[in-house]
LOMIPA-294377 format. One record per residue (C-alpha): x, y, z. Coordinates in steps of 0.001 Angstrom, whole numbers, plus 524288, in hexadecimal, padded with zeros to 5 digits. Example, Ala and Ser with C-alpha at 12.3 -4.5 7.8 and 13.67 -1.06 7.14 Angstrom:
2
8300C7EE6C81E78835667FBDC81BE4
// end
This chain:
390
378D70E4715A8A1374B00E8BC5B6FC370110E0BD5C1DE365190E1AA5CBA935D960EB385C6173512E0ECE85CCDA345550E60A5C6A43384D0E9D15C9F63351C0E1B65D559344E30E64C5DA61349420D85A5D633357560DA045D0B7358D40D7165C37D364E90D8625B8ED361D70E2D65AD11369BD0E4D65A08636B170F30259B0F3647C0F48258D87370400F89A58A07376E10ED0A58B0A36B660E614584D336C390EE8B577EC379DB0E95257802378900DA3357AC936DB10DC0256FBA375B00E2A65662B380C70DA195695F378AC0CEDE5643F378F70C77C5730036E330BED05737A361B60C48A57E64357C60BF47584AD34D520CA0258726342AE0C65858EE3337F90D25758B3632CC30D27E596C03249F0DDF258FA4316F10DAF0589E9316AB0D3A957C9C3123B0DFB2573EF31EB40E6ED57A18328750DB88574F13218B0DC515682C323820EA1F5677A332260EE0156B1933B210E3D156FDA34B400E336571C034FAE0DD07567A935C1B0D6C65619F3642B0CC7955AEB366990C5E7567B035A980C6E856F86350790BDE6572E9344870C1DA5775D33A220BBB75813332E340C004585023270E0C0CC5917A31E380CB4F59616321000D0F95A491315BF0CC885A9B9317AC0BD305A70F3246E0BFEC5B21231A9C0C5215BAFD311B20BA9C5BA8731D460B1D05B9F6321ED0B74A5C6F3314930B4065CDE730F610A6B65C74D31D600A28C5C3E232BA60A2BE5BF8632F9A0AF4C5B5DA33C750A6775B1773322509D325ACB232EA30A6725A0EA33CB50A76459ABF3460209E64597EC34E2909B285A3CD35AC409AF159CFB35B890A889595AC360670B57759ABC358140C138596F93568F0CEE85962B34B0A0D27A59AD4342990DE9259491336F10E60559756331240F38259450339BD0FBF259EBD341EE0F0EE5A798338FB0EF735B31A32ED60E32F5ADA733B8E0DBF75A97D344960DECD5B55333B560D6C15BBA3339110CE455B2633487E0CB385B1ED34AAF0CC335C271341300C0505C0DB346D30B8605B757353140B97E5BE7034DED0B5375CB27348E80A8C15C462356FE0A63D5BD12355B30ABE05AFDF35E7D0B5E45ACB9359990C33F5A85335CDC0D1755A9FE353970DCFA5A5F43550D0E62659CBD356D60F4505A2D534BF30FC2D5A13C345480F35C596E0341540F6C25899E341561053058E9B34FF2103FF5939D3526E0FBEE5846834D521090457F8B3567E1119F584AF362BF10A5757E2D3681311280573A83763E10C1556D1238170114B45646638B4A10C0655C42392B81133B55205390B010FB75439C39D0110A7153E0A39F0B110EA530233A9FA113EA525BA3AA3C12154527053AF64122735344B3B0AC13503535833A18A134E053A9539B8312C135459038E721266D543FC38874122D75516337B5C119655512D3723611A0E55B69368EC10D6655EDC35F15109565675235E410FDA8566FB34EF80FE1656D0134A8E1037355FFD354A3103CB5552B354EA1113C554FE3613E1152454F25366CC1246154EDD37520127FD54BCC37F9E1328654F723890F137C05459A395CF13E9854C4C39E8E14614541423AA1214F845463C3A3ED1526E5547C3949D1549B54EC438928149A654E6137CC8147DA5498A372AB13E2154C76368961375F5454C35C74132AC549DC35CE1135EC5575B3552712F9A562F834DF11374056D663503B12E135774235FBA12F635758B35F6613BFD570E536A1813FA257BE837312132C557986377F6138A056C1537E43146A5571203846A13DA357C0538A7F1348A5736538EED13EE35670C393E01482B5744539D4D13CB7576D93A30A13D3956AC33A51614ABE56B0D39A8814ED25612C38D56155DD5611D380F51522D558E137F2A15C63550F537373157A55474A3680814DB6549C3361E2145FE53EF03546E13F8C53EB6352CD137045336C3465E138CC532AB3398D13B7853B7733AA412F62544C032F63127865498A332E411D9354FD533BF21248555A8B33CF713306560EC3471213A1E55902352D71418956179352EA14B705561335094157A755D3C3545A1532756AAC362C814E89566AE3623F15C0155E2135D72164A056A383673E15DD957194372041609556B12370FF16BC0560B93707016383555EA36941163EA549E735D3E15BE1546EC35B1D157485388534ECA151E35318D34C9014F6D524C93436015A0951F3F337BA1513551BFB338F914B2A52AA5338C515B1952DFE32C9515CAD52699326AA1524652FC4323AA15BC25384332FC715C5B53FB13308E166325495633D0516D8454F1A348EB172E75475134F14167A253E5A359B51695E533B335210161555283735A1715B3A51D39355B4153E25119935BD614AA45095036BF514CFC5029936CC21563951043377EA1554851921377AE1541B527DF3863F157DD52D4438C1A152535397939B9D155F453AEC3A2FE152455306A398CA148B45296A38C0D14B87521733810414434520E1378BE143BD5138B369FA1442F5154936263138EA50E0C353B413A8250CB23502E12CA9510CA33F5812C5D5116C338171213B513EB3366311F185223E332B312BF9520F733187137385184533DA613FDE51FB33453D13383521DF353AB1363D51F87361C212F1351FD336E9D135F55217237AE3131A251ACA38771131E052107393F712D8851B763911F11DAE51AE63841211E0652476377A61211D5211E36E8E1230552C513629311E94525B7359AA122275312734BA411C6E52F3034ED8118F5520D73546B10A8C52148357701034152A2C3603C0F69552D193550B0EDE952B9B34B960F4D7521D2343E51004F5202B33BAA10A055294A32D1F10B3B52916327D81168C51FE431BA9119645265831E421201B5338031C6B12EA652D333113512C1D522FC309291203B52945306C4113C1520EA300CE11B7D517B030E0D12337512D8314D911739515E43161C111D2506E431AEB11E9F50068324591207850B4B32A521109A50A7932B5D114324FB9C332E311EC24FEF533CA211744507F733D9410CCB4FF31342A8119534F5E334C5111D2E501503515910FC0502563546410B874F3F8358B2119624EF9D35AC4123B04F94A364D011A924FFD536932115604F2A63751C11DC34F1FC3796711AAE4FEF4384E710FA74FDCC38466101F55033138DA41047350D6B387A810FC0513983843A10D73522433745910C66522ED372EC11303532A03634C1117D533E635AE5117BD53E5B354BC10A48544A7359500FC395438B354A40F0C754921354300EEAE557B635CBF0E289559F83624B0E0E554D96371E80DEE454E8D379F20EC1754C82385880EC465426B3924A0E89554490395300F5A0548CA389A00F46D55232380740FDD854980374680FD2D5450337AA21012B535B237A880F91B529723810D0FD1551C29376801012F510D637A6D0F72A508CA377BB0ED10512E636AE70F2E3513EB367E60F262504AE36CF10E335503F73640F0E1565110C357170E96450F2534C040E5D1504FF34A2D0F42F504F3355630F7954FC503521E0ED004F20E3429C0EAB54F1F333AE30F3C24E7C7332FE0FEF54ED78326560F9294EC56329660EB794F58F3335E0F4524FF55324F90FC3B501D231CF60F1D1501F4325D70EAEF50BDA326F60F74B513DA3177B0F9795139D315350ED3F518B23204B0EBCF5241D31C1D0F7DD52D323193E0F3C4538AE316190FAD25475331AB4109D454553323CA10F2E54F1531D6E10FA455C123182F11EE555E9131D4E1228A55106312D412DBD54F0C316E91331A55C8E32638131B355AB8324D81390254C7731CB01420B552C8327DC1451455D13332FC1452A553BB32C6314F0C54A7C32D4F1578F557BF31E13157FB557F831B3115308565D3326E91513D5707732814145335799032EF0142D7587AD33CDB13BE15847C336D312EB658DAB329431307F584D333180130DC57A02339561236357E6B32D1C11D72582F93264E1202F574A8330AD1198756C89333EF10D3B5748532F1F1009656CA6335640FCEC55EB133848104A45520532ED310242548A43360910C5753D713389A1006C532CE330E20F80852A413333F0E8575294C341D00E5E6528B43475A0DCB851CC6
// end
């Protein structure tokens, strides 16, 4: 927490990092956000958590407040809150005003932009203890990617743009280099750090070879499935996992199966982001296929590390976002409902695609390039990449 940041109109007013917000949230703390945006920008993308309580009121009800009448008047006099709006500036005013009148507040640094820009490591605890398996989250979007660190070499897997730097930092402080990168699949819901954490650092990207035949573009070591990816000491098996896609793959290492795109925590991903509506049916059949069999020989007690979870939802008791498979298959209609009601349900539960999805494929198949702040600016707002959860 820092105090007397400037607002807008050079009041003082007390801020809280986002930083420290992701943690309070994930912590389970109870928070009272005040969000000032526009309606249709709540609705969209909000912060969100087991703890927080949201109330509404747009910006411009302070400023009429501050001419006609009291702002205080609009919130309850007796809560503390964190105040939010699109960058910081609308609700550092917002807040210097409710603290003039007696309510506590403090803004959120740099807003929804500054929530962004968090980006969280905790290690996944496991059995097999020779390899380290780092998970990335931001907690903005439930992106997930992960780091792997065997015998003084890493690989990556699923790799932001936005932080492509943050993983040679952290593997350099363990005395390690990335030596492979790993897309699941073709992402569109995010800018992939494939190539840039590969140009980087001399590293090897890997696709599947039907996400290849996308039309990637750029050198990329393809693999298909019962392939190996090797980082030090440890293998990883390739498992052709389609559904979400066509090229969709998970990797299999040790007791953790990063299941990118595949399954999630929660449920399933959307199947029609590379084929429309239209190819949407054949390709739910064929993840309601991955599900029930491709995963079948995979045991219970294999570590499920998915590429998104659920904004807000509580982490695990070793503060991942991880779940064993068998919790999954006692959890998840998918694993026991017949083929026929799994598509049905999946037909019917798409909702808003990711926003810009057409563009961000576009970008990630190496088609068209983007500015690194066009880039941020295109994928704020929420992930869209799963169907209804169960």
């Amino acid at each position: 927490m820092t105090e007397d940041a400037p607002a807008g109109d050079g009041t003082a007013v007390r801020e809280i990092d986002p930083e420290e917000l992701a943690s309070r949230i994930e912590n389970g703390e109870r928070i009272a956000l005040l969000d000032v945006r526009n309606r249709d920008e709540v609705d969209a993308w909000q912060i969100d958590g087991p703890g927080v309580e949201l109330t509404h009121v747009p910006y411009m009800r302070f400023v009429s407040a501050r001419a006609t009448g009291e702002p205080a008047d609009l919130v309850d006099p007796d809560e503390s809150y964190v105040a939010v709006c699109p960058r910081g500036a609308e609700s550092a005013e917002v807040a210097a005003s409710l603290a003039e009148g007696g309510v506590e507040a403090v803004n959120l640094a740099g807003g929804m932009e500054g929530w962004a820009r968090v980006y969280r490591r905790t290690r996944i605890a496991r059995d097999a203890t020779d390899a380290t398996v780092y998970q990335y989250r931001r907690p903005a979007t439930g992106c997930l990617a992960y780091v792997v660190v065997s015998a003084g070499e890493a690989l990556t897997v699923d790799p932001l743009l936005a932080f492509a730097e943050r993983y040679s930092d952290d593997v350099a402080d363990v005395n390690a280099a990335i030596e492979t990168v790993v897309d699941t699949h073709v992402h569109a819901d995010h800018f992939s750090g494939l190539h840039e954490v590969a140009g980087a650092t001399g590293a090897t990207p890997v696709l599947s070879t039907a996400a290849a035949d996308r039309g990637v573009t750029g050198d990329v070591r393809t693999v298909d499935d019962g392939d190996v990816v090797r980082v030090g000491e440890h293998e990883l098996a390739v498992l052709a996992t389609p559904g979400h896609t066509t090229g969709s793959i998970s990797l299999v290492l040790d007791d953790v199966v990063f299941t990118g795109d595949s399954l999630f925590l929660d449920g399933a991903p959307r199947p029609d982001l590379e084929r429309g509506v239209d190819g949407a049916r054949e390709l739910s059949e064929t993840l309601h296929e991955t599900l029930t069999d491709r995963f079948a020989p995979l045991p219970d007690d294999a570590i499920v590390a998915p590429g998104h979870y659920v904004p807000g939802r509580a982490p695990a008791t070793d503060g991942s976002y991880a779940a064993t498979l068998g919790d999954l298959r006692d959890r998840l209609a998918a694993f026991s409902e017949d083929r026929t009601a799994f598509v049905e349900r999946v037909m019917d539960s798409m909702g808003a695609r990711p926003a810009n999805f057409e563009r961000v494929v576009t970008v990630n198949l190496g088609r068209e390039s983007v500015s690194d702040e066009e880039a941020f600016e295109l994928e704020l707002g929420p992930n869209n990449c799963a169907v209804a959860t169960e």
